[in-house]
C-alpha positions, 0 to 999 in steps of 0.5 A: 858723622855718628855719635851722640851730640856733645852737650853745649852747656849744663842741662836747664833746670825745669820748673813745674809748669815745664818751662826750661829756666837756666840755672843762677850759677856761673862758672868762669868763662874760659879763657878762650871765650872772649877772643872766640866771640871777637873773632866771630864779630870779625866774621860778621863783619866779613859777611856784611861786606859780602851781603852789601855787595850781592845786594849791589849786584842784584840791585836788590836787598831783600833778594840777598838777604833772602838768597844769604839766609836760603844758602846757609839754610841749604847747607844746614839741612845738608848737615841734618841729613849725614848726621844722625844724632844732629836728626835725633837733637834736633827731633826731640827739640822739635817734639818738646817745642810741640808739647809745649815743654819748651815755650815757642816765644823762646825758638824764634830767634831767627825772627832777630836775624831778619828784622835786622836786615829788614832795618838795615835796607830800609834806613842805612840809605837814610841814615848812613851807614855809621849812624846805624851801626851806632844806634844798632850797638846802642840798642844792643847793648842796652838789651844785653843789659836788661836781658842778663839782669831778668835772666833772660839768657841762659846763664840766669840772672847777672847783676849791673856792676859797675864795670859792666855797665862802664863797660856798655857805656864805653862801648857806645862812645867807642862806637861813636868814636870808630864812626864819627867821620861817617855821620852825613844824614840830614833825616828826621831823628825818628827814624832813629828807631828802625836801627834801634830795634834792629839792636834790641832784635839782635841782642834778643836773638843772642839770648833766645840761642843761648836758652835753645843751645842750652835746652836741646844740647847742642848749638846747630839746633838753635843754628838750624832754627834761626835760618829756618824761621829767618828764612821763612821771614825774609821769604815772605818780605822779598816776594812782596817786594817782588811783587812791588819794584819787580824782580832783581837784576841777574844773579852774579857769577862770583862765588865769593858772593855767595859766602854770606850764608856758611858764614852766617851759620858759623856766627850764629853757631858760635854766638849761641854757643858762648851766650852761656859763658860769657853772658848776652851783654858780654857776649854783645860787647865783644862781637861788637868789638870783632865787627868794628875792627874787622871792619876797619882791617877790611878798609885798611885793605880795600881804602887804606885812604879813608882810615882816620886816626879817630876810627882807628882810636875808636875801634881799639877802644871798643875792644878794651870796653869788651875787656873791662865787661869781661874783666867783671864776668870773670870777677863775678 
């Protein structure tokens, strides 16, 4: 592909020190804003079933993360490869990111990627899954928050209205809701945390995309720059573990096992995209909402038995909450 590489959202403002700082002024998200980013939830959640199912197969967590991370990186740098404008992006950034007129703090979104992996391996098989997918969306949603009041994200500062913050807290009970049949734990409360930052990685990850998509100019910089320094992270991680419990069984041979990366570059892309219109908490809500119904379409599919009235009635909640913290997007 040739070209110049289409600009992903307005140029930031750069303050004297040379730091970029996004603008305070907010246009209306499109209309195809929200269901896009429920539909990149849905994604995720699409990329979590193949990933728990390669850590099955190879009895080894860190080594699939690892190995989702290390494909969706592959083919990243093939991308970088045949299109030269994304070389000449992606060299400028890496050049400003050098000199210091783009804070490095700012181009580790990655590092939220891996930490939440490394939570989910170290505490779903003591918590439950459902436990920590609640205190990961509380978490996340908290961080959504704060990140849009201080103005971390690129969209600048975004005051708590009452309907965002009803949106949040609707979401959490959704979530609550969606995965009450699944509470089983009997482990300390403490352990409560590991999920809990996994949450605020993740809601970090989002606003540190949107600021680098907004910089560079396009959102496969920020895509390129998450699996690069996730995959760095999760290297580092998978071979002390290696080195520990020893090697994982033998790689699989379906394909379809090995999808969790491509998909993970089309979440990321899209969710660093849309940071912008939408906000980091909106933009939290509404893949929250697209992970929980995906997930519930997916075991309506593989265990239609197992679906509840109350999963169900949780997970559709979770998508009006999405809609009243869009509904105050729109409204601001």
């Amino acid at each position: 592909m040739t070209g110049t590489a289409p600009n992903a959202s307005p140029s930031p403002h750069v303050d004297a020190s040379g730091d970029s700082a996004p603008r305070a002024v907010h246009r209306p998200a499109p209309l195809w804003a929200v269901p896009a980013a429920v539909v990149c939830g849905m994604m995720g959640a699409i990329q979590s079933r193949i990933n728990s199912d390669l850590a099955s197969e190879l009895d080894d967590g860190f080594a699939a993360a690892l190995i989702s991370f290390g494909t969706g990186l592959v083919i990243l740098l093939l991308l970088l490869a045949v299109m030269p404008w994304l070389r000449r992006t992606t060299g400028r950034f890496w050049r400003e990111l050098r000199s210091g007129a783009f804070p490095w703090y700012l181009a580790i979104g990655g590092l939220g990627g891996a930490v939440y992996v490394l939570g989910q391996s170290f505490s779903v098989a003591l918590l439950g899954v459902a436990l920590f997918i609640v205190c990961v969306v509380a978490g996340q949603t908290v961080t959504g928050l704060v990140v849009d009041r201080v103005g971390l994200g690129p969209g600048g500062i975004r005051h708590l209205t009452p309907l965002r913050v009803i949106g949040a807290s609707l979401m959490v009970v959704s979530v609550v809701l969606a995965m009450s049949g699944g509470f089983s734990s009997q482990a300390p409360w403490f352990l409560l945390a590991l999920p809990m930052v996994a949450g605020v990685a993740m809601g970090l990850q989002q606003a540190i995309n949107g600021r680098v998509t907004q910089h560079s100019g396009h959102f496969l910089v920020a895509t390129l720059g998450n699996f690069v320094v996730g995959t760095a992270a999760l290297a580092v991680v998978a071979l002390v573990h290696l080195l520990i419990a020893g090697p994982p069984a033998a790689l699989p041979t379906n394909p379809l096992l090995y999808l969790g990366g491509p998909i993970g570059i089309v979440f990321i892309a899209m969710a660093a995209y849309l940071a912008g219109p939408l906000g980091v908490l909106t933009l939290a809500m509404t893949t929250i909402a697209g992970q929980i119904v995906g997930s519930v379409v997916i075991d309506a599919v593989a265990a239609p038995g197992h679906l509840t009235v109350t999963t169900v009635a949780g997970a559709a909640l979770t998508l009006l909450a999405a809609l009243i913290t869009a509904s105050s997007r729109r409204r601001g």
